[in-house]
Backbone as XML, in Angstrom:
<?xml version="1.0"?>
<chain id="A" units="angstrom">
  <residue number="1" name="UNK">
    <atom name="N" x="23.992" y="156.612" z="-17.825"/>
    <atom name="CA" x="23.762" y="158.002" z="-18.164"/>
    <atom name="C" x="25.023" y="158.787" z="-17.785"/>
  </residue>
  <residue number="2" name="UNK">
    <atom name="N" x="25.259" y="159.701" z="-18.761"/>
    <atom name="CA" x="26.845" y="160.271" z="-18.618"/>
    <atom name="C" x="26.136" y="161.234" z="-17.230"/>
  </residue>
  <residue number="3" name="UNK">
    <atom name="N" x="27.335" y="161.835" z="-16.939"/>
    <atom name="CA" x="27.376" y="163.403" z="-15.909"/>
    <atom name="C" x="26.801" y="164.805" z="-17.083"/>
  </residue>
  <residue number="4" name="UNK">
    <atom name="N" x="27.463" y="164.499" z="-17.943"/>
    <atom name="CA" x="26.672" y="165.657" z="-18.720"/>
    <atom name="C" x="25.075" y="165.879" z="-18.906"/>
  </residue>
  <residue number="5" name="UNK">
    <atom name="N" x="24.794" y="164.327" z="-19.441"/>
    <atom name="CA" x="23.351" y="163.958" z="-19.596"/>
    <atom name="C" x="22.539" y="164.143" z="-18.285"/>
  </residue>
  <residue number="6" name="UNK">
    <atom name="N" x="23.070" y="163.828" z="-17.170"/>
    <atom name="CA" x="22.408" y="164.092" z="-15.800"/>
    <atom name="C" x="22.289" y="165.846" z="-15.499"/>
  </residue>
  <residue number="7" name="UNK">
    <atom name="N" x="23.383" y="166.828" z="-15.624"/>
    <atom name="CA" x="23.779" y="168.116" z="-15.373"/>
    <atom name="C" x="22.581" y="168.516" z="-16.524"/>
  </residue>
  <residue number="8" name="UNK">
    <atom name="N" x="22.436" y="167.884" z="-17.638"/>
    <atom name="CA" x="21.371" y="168.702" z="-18.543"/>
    <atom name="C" x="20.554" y="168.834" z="-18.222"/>
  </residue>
  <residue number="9" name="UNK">
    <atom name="N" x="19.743" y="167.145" z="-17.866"/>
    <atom name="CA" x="18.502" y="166.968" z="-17.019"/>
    <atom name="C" x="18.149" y="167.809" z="-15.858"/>
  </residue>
  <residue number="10" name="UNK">
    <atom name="N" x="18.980" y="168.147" z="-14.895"/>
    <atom name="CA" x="19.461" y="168.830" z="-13.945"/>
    <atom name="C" x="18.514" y="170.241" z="-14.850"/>
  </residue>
  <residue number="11" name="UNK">
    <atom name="N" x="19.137" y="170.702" z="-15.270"/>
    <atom name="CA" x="19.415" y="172.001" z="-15.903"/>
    <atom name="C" x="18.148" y="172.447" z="-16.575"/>
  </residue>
  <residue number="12" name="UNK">
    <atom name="N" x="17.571" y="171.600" z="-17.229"/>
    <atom name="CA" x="16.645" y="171.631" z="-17.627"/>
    <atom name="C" x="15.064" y="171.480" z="-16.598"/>
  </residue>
  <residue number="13" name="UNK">
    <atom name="N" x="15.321" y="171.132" z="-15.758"/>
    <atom name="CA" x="14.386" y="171.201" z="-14.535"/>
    <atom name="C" x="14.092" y="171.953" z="-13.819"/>
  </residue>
  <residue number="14" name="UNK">
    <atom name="N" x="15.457" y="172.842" z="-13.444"/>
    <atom name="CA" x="15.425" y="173.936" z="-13.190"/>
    <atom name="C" x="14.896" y="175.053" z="-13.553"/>
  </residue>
  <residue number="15" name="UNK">
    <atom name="N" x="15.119" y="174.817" z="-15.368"/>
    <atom name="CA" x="15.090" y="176.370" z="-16.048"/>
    <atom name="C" x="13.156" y="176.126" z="-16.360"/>
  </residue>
  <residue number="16" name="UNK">
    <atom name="N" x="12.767" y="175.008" z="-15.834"/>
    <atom name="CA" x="11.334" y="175.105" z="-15.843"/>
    <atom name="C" x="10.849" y="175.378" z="-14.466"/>
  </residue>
  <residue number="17" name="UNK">
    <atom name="N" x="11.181" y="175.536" z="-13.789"/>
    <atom name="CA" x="10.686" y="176.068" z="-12.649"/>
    <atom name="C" x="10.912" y="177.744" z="-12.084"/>
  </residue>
  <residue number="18" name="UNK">
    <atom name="N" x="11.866" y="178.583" z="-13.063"/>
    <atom name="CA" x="11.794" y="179.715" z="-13.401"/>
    <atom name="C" x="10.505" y="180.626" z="-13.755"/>
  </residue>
  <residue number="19" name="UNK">
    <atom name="N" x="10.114" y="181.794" z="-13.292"/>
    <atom name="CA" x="9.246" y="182.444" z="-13.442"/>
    <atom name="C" x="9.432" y="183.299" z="-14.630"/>
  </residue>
  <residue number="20" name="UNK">
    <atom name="N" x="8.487" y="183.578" z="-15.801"/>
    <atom name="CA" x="8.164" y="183.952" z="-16.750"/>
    <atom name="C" x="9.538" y="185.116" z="-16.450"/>
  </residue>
  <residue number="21" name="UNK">
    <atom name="N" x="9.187" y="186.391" z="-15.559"/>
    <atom name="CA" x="9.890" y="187.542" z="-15.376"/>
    <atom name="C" x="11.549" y="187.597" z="-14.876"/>
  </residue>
  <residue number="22" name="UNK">
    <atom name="N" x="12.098" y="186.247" z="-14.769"/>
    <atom name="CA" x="13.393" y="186.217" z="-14.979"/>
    <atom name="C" x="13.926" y="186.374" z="-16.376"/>
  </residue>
  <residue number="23" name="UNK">
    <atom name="N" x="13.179" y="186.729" z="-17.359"/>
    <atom name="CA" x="13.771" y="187.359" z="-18.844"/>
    <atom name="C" x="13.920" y="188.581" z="-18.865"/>
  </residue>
  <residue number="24" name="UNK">
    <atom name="N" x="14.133" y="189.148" z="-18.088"/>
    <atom name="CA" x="14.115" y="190.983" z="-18.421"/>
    <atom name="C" x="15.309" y="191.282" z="-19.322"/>
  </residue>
  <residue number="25" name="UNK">
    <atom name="N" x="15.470" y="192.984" z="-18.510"/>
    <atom name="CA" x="16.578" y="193.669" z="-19.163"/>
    <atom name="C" x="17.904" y="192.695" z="-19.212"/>
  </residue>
  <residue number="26" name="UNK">
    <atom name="N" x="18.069" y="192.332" z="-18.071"/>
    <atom name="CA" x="19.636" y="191.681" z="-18.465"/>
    <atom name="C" x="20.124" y="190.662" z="-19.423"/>
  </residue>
  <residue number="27" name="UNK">
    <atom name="N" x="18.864" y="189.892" z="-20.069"/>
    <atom name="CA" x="19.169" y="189.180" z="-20.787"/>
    <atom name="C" x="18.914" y="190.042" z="-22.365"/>
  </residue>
  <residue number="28" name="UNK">
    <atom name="N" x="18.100" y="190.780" z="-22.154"/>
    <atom name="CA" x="17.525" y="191.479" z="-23.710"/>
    <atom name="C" x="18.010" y="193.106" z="-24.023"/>
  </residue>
  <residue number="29" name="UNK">
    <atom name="N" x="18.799" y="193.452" z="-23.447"/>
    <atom name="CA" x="19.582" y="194.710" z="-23.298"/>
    <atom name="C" x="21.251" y="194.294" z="-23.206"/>
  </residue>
  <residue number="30" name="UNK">
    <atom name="N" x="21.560" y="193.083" z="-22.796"/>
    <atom name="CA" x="23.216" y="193.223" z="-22.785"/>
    <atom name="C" x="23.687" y="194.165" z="-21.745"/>
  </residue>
  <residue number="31" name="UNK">
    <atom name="N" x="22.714" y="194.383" z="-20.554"/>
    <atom name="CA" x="23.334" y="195.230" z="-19.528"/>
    <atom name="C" x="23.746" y="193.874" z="-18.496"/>
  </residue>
  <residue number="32" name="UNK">
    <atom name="N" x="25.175" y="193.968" z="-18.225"/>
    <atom name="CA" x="26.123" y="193.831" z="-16.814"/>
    <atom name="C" x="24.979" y="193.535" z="-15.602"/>
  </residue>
  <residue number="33" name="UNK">
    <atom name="N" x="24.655" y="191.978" z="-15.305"/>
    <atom name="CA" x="23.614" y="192.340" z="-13.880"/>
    <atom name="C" x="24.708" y="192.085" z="-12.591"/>
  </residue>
  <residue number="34" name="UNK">
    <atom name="N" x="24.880" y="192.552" z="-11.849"/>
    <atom name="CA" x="25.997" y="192.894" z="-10.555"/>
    <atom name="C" x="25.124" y="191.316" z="-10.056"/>
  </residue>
  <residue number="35" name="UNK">
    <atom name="N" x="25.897" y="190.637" z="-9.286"/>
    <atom name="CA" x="26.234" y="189.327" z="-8.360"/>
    <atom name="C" x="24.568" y="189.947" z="-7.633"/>
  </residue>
  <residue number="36" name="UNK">
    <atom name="N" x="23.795" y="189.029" z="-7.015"/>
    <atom name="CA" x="22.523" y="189.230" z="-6.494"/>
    <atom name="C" x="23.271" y="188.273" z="-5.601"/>
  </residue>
  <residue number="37" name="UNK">
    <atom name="N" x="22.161" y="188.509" z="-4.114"/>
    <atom name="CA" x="21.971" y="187.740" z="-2.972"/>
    <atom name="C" x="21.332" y="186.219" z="-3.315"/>
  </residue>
  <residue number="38" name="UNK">
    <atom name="N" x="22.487" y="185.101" z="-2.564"/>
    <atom name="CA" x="21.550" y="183.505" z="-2.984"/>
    <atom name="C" x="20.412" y="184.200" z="-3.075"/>
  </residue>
  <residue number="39" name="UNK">
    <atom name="N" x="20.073" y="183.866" z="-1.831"/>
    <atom name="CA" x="18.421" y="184.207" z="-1.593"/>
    <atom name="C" x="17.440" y="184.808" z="-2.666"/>
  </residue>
  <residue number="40" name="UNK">
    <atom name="N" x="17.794" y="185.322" z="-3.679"/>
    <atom name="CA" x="17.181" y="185.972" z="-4.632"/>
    <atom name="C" x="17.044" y="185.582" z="-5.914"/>
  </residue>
  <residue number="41" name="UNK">
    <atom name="N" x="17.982" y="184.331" z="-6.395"/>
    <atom name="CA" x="18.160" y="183.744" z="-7.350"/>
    <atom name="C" x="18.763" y="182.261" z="-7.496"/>
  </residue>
  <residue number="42" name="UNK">
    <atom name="N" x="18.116" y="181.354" z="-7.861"/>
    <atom name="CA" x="18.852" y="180.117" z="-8.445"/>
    <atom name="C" x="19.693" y="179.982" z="-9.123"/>
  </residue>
  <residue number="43" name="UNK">
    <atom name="N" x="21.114" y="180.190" z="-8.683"/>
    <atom name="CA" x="21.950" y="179.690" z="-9.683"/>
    <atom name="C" x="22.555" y="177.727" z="-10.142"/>
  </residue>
  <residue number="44" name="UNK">
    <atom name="N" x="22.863" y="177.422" z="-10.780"/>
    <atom name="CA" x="22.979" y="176.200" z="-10.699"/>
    <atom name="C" x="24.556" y="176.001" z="-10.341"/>
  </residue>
  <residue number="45" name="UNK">
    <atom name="N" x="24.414" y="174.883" z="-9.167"/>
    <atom name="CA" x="25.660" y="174.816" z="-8.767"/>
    <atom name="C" x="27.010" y="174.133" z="-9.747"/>
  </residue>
  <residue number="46" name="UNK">
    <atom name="N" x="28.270" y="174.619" z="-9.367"/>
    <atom name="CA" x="29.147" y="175.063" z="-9.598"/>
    <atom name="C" x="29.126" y="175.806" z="-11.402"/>
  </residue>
  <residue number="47" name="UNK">
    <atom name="N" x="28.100" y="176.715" z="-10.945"/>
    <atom name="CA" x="28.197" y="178.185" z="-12.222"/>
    <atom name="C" x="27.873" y="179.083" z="-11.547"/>
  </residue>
  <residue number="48" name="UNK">
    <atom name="N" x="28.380" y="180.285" z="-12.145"/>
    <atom name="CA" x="28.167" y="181.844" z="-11.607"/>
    <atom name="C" x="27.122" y="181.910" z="-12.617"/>
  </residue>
  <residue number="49" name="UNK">
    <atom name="N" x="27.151" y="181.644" z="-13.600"/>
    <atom name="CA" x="26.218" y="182.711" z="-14.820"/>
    <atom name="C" x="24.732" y="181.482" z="-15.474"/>
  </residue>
  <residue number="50" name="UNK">
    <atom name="N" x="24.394" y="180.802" z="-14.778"/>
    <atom name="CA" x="23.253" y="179.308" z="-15.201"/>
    <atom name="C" x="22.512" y="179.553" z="-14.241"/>
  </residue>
  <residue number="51" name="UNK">
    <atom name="N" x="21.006" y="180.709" z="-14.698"/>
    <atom name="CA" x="20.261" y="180.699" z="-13.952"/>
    <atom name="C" x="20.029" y="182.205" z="-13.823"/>
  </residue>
  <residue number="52" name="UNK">
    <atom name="N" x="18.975" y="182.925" z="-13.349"/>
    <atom name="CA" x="18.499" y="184.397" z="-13.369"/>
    <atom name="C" x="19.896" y="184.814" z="-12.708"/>
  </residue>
  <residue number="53" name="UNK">
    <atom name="N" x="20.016" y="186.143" z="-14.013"/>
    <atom name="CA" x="20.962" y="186.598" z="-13.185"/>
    <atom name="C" x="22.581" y="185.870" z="-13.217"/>
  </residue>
  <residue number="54" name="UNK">
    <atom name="N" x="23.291" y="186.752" z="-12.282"/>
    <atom name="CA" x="24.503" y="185.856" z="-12.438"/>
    <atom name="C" x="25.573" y="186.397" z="-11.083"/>
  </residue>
  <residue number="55" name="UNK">
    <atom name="N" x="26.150" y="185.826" z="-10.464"/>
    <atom name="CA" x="26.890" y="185.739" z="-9.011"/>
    <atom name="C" x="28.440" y="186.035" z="-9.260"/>
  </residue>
  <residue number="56" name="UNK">
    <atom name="N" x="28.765" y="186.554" z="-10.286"/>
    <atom name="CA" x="30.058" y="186.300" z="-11.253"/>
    <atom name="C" x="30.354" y="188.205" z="-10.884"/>
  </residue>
  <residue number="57" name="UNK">
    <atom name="N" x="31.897" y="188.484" z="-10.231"/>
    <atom name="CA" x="32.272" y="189.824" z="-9.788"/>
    <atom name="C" x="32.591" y="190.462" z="-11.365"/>
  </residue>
  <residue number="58" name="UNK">
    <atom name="N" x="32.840" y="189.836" z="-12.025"/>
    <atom name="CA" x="33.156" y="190.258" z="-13.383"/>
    <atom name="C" x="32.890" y="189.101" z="-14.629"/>
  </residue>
  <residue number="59" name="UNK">
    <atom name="N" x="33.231" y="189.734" z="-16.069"/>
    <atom name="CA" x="32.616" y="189.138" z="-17.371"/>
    <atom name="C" x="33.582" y="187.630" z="-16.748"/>
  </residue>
  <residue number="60" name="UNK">
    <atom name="N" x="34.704" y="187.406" z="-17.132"/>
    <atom name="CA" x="35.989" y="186.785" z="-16.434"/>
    <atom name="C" x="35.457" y="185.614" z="-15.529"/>
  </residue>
  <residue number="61" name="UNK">
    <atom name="N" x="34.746" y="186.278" z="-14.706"/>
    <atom name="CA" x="34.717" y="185.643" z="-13.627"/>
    <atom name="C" x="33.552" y="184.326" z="-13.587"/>
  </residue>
  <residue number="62" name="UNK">
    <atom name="N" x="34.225" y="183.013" z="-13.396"/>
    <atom name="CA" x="33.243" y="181.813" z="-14.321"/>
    <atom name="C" x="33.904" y="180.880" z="-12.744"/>
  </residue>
  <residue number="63" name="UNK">
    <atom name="N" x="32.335" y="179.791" z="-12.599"/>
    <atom name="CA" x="32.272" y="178.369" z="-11.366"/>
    <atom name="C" x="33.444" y="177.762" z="-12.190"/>
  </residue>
  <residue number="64" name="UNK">
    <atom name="N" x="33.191" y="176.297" z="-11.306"/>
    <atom name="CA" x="34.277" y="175.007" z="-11.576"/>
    <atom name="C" x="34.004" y="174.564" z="-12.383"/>
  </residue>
  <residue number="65" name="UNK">
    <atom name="N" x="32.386" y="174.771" z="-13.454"/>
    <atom name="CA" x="31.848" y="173.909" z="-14.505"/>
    <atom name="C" x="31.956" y="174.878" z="-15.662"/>
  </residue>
  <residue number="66" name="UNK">
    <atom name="N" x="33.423" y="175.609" z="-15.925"/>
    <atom name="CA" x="33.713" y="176.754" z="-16.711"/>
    <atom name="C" x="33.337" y="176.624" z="-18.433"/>
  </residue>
  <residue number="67" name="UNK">
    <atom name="N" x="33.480" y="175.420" z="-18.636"/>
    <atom name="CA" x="32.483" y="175.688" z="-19.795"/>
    <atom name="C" x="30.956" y="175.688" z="-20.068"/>
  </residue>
  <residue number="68" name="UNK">
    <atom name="N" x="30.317" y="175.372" z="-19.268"/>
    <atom name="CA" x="29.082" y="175.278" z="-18.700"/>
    <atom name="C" x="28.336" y="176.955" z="-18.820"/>
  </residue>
  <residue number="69" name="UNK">
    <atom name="N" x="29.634" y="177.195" z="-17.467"/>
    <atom name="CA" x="29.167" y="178.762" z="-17.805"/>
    <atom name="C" x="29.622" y="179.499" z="-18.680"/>
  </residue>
  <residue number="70" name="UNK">
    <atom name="N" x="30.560" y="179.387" z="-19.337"/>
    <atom name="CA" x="31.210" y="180.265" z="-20.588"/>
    <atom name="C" x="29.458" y="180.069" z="-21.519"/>
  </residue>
  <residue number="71" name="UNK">
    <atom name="N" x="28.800" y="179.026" z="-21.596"/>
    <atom name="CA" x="28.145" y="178.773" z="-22.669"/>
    <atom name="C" x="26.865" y="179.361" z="-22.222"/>
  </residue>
  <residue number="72" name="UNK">
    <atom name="N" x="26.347" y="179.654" z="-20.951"/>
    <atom name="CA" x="25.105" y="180.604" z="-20.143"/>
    <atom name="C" x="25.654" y="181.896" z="-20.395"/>
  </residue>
  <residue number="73" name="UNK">
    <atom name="N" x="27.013" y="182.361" z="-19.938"/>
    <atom name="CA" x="27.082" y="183.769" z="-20.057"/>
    <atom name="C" x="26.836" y="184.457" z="-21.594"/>
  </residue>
  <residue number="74" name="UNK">
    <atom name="N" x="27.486" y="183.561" z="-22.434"/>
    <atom name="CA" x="27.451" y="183.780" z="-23.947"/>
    <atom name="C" x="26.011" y="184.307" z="-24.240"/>
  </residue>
  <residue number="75" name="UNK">
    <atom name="N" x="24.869" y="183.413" z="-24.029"/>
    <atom name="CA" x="23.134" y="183.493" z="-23.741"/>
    <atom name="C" x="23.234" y="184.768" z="-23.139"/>
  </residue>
  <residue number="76" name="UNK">
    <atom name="N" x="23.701" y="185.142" z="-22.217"/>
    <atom name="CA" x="23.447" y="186.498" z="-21.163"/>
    <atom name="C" x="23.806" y="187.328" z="-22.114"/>
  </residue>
  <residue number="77" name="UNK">
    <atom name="N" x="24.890" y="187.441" z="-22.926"/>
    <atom name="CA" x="25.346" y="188.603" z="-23.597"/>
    <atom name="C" x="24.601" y="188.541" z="-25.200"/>
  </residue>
  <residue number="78" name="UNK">
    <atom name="N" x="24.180" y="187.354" z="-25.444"/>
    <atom name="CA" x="23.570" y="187.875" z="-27.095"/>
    <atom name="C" x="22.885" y="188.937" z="-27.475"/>
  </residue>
  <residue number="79" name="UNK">
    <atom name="N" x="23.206" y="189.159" z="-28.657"/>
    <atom name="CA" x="22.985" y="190.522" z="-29.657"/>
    <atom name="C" x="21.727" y="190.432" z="-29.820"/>
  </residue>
  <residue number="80" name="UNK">
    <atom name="N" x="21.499" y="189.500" z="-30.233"/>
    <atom name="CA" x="20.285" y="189.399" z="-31.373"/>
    <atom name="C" x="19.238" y="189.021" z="-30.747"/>
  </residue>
  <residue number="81" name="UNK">
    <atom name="N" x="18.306" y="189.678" z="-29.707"/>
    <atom name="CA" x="16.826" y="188.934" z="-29.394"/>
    <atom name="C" x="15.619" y="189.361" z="-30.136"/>
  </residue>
  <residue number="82" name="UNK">
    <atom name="N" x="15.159" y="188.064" z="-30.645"/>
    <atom name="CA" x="13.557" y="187.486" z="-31.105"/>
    <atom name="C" x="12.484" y="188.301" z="-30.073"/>
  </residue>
  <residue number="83" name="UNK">
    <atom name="N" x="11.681" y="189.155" z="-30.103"/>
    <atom name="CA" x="10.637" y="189.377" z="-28.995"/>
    <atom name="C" x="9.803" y="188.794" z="-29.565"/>
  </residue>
  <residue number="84" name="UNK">
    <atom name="N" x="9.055" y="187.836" z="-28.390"/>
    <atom name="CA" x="7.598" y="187.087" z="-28.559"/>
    <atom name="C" x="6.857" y="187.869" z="-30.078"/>
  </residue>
  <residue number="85" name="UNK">
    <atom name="N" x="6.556" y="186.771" z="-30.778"/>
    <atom name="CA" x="5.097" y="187.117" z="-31.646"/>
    <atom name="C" x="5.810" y="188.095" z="-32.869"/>
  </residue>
  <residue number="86" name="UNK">
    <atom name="N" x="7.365" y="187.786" z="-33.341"/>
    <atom name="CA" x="7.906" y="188.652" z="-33.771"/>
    <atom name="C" x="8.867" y="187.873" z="-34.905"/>
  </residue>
  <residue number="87" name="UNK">
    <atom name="N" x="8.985" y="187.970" z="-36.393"/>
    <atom name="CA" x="9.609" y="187.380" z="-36.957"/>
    <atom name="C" x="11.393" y="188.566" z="-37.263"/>
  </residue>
  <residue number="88" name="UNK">
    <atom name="N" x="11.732" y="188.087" z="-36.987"/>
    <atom name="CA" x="13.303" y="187.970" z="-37.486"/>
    <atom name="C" x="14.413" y="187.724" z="-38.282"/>
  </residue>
  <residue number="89" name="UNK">
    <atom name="N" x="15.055" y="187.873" z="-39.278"/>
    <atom name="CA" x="15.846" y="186.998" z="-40.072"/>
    <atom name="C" x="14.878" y="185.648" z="-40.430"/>
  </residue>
  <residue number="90" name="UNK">
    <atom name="N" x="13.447" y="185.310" z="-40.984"/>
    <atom name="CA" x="13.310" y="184.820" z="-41.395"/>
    <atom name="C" x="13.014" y="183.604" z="-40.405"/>
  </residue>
  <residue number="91" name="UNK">
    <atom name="N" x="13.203" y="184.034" z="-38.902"/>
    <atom name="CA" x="13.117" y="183.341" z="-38.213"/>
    <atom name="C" x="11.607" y="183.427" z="-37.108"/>
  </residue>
  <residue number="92" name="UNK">
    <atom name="N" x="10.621" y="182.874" z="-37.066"/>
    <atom name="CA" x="9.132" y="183.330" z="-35.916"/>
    <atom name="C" x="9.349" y="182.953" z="-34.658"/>
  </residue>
  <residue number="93" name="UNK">
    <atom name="N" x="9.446" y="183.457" z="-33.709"/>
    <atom name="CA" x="9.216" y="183.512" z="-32.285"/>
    <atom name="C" x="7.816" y="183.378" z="-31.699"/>
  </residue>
  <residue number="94" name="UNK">
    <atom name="N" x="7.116" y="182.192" z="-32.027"/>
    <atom name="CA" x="5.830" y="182.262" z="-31.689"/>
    <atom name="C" x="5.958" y="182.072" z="-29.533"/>
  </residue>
  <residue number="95" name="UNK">
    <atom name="N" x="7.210" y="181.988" z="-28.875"/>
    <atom name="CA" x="6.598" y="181.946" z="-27.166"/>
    <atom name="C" x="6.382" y="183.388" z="-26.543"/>
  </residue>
  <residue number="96" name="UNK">
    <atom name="N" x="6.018" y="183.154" z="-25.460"/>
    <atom name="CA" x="5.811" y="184.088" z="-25.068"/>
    <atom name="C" x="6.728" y="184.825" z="-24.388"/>
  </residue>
  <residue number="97" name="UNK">
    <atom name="N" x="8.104" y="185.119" z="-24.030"/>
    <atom name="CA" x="9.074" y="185.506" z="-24.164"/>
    <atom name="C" x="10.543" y="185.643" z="-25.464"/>
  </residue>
  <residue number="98" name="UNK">
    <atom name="N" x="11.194" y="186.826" z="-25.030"/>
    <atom name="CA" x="12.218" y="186.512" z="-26.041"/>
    <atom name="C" x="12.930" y="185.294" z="-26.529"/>
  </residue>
  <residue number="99" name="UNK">
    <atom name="N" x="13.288" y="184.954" z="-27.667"/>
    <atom name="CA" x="14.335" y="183.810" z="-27.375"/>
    <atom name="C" x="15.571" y="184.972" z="-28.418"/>
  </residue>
  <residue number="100" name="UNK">
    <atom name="N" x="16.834" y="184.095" z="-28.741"/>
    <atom name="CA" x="18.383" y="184.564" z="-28.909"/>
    <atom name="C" x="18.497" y="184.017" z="-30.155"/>
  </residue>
  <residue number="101" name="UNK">
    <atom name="N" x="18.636" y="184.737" z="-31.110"/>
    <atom name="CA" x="19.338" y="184.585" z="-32.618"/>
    <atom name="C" x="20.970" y="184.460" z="-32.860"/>
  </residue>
  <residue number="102" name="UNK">
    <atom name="N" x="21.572" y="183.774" z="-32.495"/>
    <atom name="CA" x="22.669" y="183.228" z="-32.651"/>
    <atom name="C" x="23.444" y="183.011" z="-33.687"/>
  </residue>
  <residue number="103" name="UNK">
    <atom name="N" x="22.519" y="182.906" z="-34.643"/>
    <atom name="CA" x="23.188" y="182.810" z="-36.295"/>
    <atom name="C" x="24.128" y="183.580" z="-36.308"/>
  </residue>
  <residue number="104" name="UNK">
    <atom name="N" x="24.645" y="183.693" z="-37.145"/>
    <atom name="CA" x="25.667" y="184.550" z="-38.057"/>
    <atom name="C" x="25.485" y="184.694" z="-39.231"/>
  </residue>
  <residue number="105" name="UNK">
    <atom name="N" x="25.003" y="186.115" z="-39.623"/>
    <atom name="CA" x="24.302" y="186.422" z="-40.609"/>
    <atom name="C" x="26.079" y="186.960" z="-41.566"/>
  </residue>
</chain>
């Protein structure tokens, strides 16, 4: 099993043990969330921006697994959110949180 394939697994374990209400404003508004206390958030190690929230002093500012996080922060900043129970570009959002329209229309 590669390191990537493990870091996914990883990653993916994590982002299920997340509470429903780590989707708020910062992910569905495109507002800037300022660095939070460990204690307050899981980030995944070596990323600032993988995981509620983000530990990162600025946009710039990215862990040792820099494409990792280039590719979470990208998620943090999308345009386009799906709200639950809500069709889109042709696209249905049947969960119960937002998900991110990414296309390029």
């Amino acid at each position: 099993m590669t390191r990537y394939a493990i870091f996914v697994i990883f990653l993916i374990r994590t982002v299920q043990g997340f509470e429903e209400s780590i989707f708020e404003d910062e992910d569905i508004y495109r507002i800037y969330v300022p660095a939070q206390p460990p204690s307050t958030s899981t980030i995944v190690p070596g990323t600032k921006w993988c995981g509620p929230g983000n530990t990162a002093a600025n946009y710039d500012d990215l862990g040792n697994l820099r494409e990792v996080d280039m590719c979470c922060r990208d998620h943090d900043h999308c345009e386009s959110i799906i709200m639950p129970d809500v069709t889109l570009h042709n696209l249905y959002n049947s969960d119960w949180f937002p998900m991110q329209n990414e296309m390029q229309l």
